[in-house]
N, C-alpha and C positions, 0 to 999 in steps of 0.2 A: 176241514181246515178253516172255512169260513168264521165259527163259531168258535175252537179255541186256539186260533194260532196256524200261522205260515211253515209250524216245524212236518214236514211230511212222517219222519218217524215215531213222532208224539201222536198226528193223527190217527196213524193204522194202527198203532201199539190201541188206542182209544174205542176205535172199531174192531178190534180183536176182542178186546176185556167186555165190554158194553155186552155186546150179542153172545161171551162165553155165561156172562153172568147171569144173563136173561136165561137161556138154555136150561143152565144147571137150576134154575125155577121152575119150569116148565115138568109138566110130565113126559113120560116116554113117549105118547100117544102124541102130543101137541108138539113139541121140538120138530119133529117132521114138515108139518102143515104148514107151520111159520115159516121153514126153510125152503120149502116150495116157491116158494112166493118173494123169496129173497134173490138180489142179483144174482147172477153167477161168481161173481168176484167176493162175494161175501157169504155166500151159499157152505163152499169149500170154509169159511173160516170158521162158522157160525156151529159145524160139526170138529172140528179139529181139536183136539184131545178129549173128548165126549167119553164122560162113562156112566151110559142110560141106567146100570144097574145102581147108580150111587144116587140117580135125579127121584124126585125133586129135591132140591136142596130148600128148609123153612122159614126162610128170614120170614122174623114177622114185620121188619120196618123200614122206612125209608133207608133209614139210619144205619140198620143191617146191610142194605143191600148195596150201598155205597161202602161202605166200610167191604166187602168183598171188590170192589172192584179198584179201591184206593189199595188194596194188598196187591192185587194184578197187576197194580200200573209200578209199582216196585220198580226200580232198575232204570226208569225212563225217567227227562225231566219232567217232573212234575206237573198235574191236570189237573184243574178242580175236579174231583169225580162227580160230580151234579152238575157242571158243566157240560163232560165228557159225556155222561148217560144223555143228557135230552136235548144234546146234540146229534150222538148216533140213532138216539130213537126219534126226533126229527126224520134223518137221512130215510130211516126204517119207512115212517109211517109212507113217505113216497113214492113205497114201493110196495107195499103188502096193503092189499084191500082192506076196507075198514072192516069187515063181517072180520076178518082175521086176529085184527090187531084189536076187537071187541073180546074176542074168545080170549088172545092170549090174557090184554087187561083184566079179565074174571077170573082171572087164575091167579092173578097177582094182591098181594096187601095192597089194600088201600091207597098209600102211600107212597108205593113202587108204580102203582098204575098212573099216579099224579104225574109223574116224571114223564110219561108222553104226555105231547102236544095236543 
């Protein structure tokens, strides 16, 4: 809420989409390992409608991967989505060891890795 605003339902809708879109990047193997290491309060989100048979999903660009998470935030008022992402992955890195958030970043374009801190 610090980084895009006092609305509390634009935030969680923000840390819902962020870590769903991360995920469905990830492979079936890696999804897990990040979630380990994730709060409990974001743990439960971070799997919530998961379907490990569909992951990974290919974006190849920043561009991409914002463009899925500006479809997700659909319905809310509106968030920059490059706000949104490295704002929650800010929250993220405070919580998931660096060796983690190294691995998951090598799994990521370029680009999408740029968006953590």
């Amino acid at each position: 809420m610090e980084d895009i605003g006092p609305d509390r339902q634009r935030a969680y809708h923000v840390l819902r989409v962020v870590p769903h879109t991360l995920r469905d990047r990830l492979t079936v193997e890696e999804a897990p390992h990040l979630s380990a290491q994730l709060p409990i309060s974001v743990r439960g989100i971070h799997f919530e409608g998961g379907r490990p048979a569909t992951a990974p999903r290919h974006e190849r660009t920043r561009e991409d991967f914002l463009e899925k998470v500006t479809e997700r935030m659909r319905g809310v008022r509106p968030a920059n989505p490059e706000d949104g992402a490295r704002a929650v992955l800010s929250v993220l890195s405070r919580h998931v060891s660096e060796g983690e958030i190294a691995q998951v970043k090598s799994m990521l374009p370029r680009g999408v890795a740029a968006l953590w801190p």
